[in-house]
N, C-alpha and C positions, 0 to 999 in steps of 0.2 A: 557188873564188872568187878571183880575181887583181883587187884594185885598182888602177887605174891614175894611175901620179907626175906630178906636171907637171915640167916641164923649161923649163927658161932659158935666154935668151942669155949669156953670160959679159959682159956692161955692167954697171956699177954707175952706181947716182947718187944723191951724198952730198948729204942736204939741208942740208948747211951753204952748197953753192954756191948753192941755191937762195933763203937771204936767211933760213935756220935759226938760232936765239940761243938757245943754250944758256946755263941756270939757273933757267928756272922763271917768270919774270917777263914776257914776251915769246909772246903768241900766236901757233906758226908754224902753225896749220893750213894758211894758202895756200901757204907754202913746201913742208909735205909733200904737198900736193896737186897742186902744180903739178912737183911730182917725180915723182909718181904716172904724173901727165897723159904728162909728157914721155919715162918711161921707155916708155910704151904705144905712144905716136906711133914712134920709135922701133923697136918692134917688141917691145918686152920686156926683162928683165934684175931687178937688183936696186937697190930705191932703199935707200938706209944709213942708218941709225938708229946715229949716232955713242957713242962712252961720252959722258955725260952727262945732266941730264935737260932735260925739252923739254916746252913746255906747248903744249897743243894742244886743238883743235876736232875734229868728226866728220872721220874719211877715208874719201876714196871710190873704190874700189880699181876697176881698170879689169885688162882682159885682160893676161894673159903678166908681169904683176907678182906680185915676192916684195917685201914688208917683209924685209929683214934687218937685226934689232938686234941690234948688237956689246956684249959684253963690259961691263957698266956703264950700260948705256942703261938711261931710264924715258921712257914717254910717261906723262904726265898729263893726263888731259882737262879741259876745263873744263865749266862748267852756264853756260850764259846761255840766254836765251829766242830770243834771234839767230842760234844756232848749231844747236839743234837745233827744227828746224819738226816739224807735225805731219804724219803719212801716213799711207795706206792702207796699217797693216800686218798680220800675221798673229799671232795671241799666243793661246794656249791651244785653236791649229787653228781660230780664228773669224777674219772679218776684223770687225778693231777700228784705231782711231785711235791711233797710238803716237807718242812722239818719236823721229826718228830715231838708227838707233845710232852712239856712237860710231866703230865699224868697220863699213862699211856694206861687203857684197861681195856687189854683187845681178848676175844677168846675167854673169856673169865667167867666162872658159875660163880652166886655167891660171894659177891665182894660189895663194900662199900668203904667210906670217908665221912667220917662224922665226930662230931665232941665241939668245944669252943672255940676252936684257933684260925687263926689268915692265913692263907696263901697267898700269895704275892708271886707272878707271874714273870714280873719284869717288864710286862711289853711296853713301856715309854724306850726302851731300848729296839725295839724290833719297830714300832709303829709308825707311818708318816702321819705330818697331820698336815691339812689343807689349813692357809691362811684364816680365810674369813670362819673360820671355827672356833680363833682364841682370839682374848683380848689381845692390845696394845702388850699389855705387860707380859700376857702369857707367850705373846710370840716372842719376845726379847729373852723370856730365862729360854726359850729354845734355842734359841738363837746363842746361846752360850753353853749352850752343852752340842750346838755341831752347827757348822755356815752352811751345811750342803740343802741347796734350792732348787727347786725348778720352778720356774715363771711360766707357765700356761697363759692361754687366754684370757680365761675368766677365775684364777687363782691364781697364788704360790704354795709350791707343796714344801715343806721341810721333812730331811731325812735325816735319821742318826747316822748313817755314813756315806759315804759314798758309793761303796761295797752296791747298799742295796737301791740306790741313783742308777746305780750302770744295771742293775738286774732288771730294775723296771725299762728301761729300753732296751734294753736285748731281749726282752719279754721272756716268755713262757717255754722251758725246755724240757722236753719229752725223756732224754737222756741223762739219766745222774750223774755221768761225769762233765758232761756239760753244764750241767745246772749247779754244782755242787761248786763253781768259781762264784755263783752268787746266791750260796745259801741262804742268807740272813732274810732274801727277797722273800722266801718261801715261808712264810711264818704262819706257826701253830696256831692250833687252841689250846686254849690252856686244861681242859680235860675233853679229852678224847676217849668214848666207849664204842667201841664197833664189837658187833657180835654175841654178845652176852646174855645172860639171864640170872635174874634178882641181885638191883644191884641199888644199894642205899645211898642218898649222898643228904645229910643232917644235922643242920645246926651251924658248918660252917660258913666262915667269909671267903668269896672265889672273889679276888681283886687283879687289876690289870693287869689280862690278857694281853699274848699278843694278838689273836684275830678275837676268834671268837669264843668267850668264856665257855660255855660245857656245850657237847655235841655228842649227843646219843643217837649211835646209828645201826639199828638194822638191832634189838636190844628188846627182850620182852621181860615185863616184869621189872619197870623200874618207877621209884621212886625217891623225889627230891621235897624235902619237907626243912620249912626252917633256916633256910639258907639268906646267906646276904651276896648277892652278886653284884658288884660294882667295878665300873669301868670309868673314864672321865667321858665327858660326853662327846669332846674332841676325836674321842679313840675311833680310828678306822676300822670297820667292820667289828668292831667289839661288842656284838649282838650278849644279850642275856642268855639265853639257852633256845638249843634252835633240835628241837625233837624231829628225828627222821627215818621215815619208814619202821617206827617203834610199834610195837603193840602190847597194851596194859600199862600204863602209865598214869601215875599221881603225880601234880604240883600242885606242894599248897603251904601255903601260910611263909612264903620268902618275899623277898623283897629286891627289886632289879631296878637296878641305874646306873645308864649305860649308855654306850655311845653309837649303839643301832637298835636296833630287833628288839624290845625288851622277853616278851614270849614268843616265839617262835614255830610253827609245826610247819615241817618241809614230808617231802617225798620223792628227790631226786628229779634231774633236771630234763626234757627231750626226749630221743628216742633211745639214746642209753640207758637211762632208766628206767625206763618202761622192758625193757628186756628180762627183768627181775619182778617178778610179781608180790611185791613187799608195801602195800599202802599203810600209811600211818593213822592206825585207829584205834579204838577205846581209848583216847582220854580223858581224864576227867582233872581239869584245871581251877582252882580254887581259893578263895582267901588271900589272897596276894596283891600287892601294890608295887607298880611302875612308875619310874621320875624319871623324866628326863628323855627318855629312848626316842626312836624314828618312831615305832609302833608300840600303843601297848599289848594287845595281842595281834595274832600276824600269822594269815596263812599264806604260804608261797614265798617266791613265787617260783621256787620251784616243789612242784607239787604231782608229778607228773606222774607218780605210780598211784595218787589218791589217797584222797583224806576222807575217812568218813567215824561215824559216830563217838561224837568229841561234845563233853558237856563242859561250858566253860561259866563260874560264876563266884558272884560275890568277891569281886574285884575292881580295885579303885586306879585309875590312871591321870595322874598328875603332870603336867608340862608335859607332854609329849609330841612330836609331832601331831601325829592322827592314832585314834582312839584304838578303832578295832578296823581293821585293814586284809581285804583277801585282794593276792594279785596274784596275777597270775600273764602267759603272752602267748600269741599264736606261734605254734611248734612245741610248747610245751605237752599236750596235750593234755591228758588224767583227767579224774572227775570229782570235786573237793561235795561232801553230801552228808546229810543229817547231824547237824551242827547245832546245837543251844548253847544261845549267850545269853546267863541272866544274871539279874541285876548288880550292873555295872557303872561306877560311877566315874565321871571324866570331867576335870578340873583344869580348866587355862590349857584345850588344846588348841594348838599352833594349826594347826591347817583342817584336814576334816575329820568330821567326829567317827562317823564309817564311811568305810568307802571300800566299794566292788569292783576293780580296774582289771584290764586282760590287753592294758597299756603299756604294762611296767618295762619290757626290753624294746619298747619304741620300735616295735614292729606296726604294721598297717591295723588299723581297727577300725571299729564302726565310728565315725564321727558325723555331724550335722545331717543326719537323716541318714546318711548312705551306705550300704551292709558292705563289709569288706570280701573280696572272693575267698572263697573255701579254698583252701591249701591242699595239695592233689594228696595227700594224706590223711581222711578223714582222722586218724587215730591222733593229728597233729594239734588238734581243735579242743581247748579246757571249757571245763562246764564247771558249772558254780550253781546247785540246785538244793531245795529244801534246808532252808539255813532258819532259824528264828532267834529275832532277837529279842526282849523279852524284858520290860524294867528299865531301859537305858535312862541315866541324866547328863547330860552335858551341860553344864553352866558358861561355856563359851567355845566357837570355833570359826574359822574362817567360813568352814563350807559343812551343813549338817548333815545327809545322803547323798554321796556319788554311785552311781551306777555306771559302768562304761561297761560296755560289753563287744561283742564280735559280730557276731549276729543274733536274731530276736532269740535264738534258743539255747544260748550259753550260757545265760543268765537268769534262771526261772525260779519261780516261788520262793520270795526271799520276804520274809513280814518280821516288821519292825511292828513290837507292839506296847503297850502301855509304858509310854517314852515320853520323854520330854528335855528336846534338844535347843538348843540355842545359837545362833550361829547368823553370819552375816549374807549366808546366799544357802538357802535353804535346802533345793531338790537339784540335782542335775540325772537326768536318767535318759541314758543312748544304750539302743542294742539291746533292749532287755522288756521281759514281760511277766504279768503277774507279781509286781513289788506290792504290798502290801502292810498299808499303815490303817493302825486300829487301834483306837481307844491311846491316840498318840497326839501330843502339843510340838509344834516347830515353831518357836519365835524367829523369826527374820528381823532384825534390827529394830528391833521391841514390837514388831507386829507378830500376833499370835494368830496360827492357823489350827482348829482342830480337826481332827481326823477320826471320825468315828470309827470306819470300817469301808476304805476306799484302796481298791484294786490300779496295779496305774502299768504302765510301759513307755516305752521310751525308744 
């Protein structure tokens, strides 16, 4: 697999001549837009992201442009209702109504974002956060920047305004001028690429999003190297990077801490997506460490056009929920297939170390012996086949191999091998045949099981 780089003209164009006012007080979005504009017209190059910081609106990145921030640079975006309209956009592989992103890179050859500097998204303005996610003290400075609550059952959610309290129960509107009384509900990623080819993102910090930090979608030829992604871990839906329906793809050598997903590979959600024949393949994932996230890497669970030939290694996952995670639910359907994960290492995970679910939208599945019925939709049914994983350490987990499956054949040839996990309830395997542990240690609660080269199902 060869990715391929984009390449620049050697022009630069500094948005300070453009009418840019550094300090924070001063909206240049036009000025870096019309940087943007001007670099394209042109023919391409790089517009400059000065040391300083710079408050700014959505950009809309055009052909043969690189952002390059120097040394000391922040962009800071703002929230107004003026700045970000609503659109026809893509969000959990559905088309749904979104605001648009701050970094908008749709239709583009040849672009990227890279040099020293932060972004800063803003989303502690856009984002709710559930109760039992912050401390005492953290839910009281929220509590001073807005009273608006809802008390559920089993939380309280805090919002920044009211505005988007009433959008969440009035839910989900199809219509923009409907939807557009509660835009603020509809909130971004903070880089959005639909469409593209060869496109760089290097070196910088992507910091609080409001949903989800970078979403590359439907995008061949990209690469992310060197990056610092970070979100609080409170942040709703503030996945690290969530790669979808890509093909030709590098991560490597970044670092994600985050408040979901920390690596992410999707493929659109049911039978919607499945109408586009676009599976998300050749990547090759690398060098990289996760703190903090729901998942360190993470396939699904919507997956539904298919994942297949994805090499993922030499990465470390620290505090995370669960280590390395494929989920996926019946109706999804798709086929996630030839998958290497090698040598990875996982420190103080919270729940389990891997784990194979086809549970995740709490639909009917296979549980205590008994096969769930086939869905009158064969093509509704996800499969999860020939995956290896390869090297694994875990030095702690609740639960060391879950398998949950559908029925015995959604879940086939999956081998864990020269591993050594640790964890307080070691195998759980339903719905599933052919797992395969070899030349693998499972401590259970300081009891060590070896595993030469034994076949198993469930």
């Amino acid at each position: 697999m060869k990715v391929l780089l984009p390449n620049f003209l050697d022009k630069e164009y500094n948005i300070l001549d453009f009418g840019a006012v550094e300090g924070g007080f001063v909206n240049c979005k036009d000025a870096i837009n019309n940087a943007i504009l001007e670099c394209n017209k042109n023919g391409g190059g790089y517009v400059i992201i000065p040391q300083g910081l710079f408050l700014t609106g959505p950009l809309y990145f055009k052909s043969n442009v690189c952002l390059k921030m120097e040394s000391g640079s922040i962009l800071k975006f703002t929230k107004c209702k003026e700045d970000y309209p609503l659109y026809n956009a893509n969000w959990e592989g559905i088309e749904r109504l979104r605001c648009v992103s701050p970094l908008m890179i749709h239709d583009c050859d040849n672009v990227g974002i890279i040099g020293d500097g932060v972004i800063d998204g803003s989303g502690d303005q856009w984002r709710p956060v559930k109760d039992w996610k912050l401390t005492k003290k953290q839910w009281e400075a929220h509590l001073k920047k807005s009273q608006v609550t809802d008390k559920l059952k089993e939380s309280t959610i805090w919002y920044p305004n009211q505005n988007i309290l009433d959008g969440v129960k009035a839910g989900d509107k199809k219509d923009i001028s409907e939807a557009s009384v509660y835009w603020d509900m509809y909130r971004p990623d903070l880089v959005s690429i639909t469409s593209c080819n060869k496109v760089l993102l290097d070196g910088v910090v992507f910091s609080n999003s409001p949903a989800w930090n970078i979403h590359p979608l439907f995008v061949e030829n990209l690469t992310v190297r060197n990056v610092l992604v970070k979100n609080p871990y409170y942040a709703q839906n503030g996945d690290g990077i969530d790669i979808e329906s890509c093909n030709n793809v590098e991560i490597a050598n970044s670092v994600f801490e985050v408040g979901d997903d920390g690596i992410c590979v999707k493929s659109g959600k049911n039978r919607e997506a499945r109408k586009i024949k676009a599976p998300c393949q050749n990547l090759w994932i690398h060098d990289c460490k996760v703190f903090e996230a729901h998942g360190g890497f993470v396939v699904g669970s919507e997956m539904s056009r298919g994942v297949k030939n994805v090499l993922v290694e030499n990465n470390t996952f620290i505090g995370t929920d669960v280590g390395i995670r494929f989920k996926s639910a019946l109706g999804r359907g798709g086929v996630v297939e030839d998958i290497t994960i090698k040598n990875t290492r996982m420190l103080n995970i919270k729940e389990e170390a891997i784990i194979f679910t086809m549970g995740y939208a709490l639909t009917t599945i296979g549980v205590e012996g008994q096969e769930s019925k086939v869905n009158e939709d064969p093509e509704d049914i996800p499969y999860f086949k020939n995956i290896i994983i390869d090297n694994a350490l875990c030095d702690s987990s609740k639960k060391g191999l879950v398998v949950e499956g559908i029925n015995k054949d959604t879940i086939t040839n999956i081998t864990l091998k020269n591993s050594k996990i640790v964890s307080e309830n070691a195998l759980k395997l339903s719905m599933c045949q052919n797992i395969v542990l070899e030349n693998t240690d499972i401590i259970e609660n300081g009891k060590l099981t070896h595993y030469a080269c034994e076949s198993m199902e469930g």
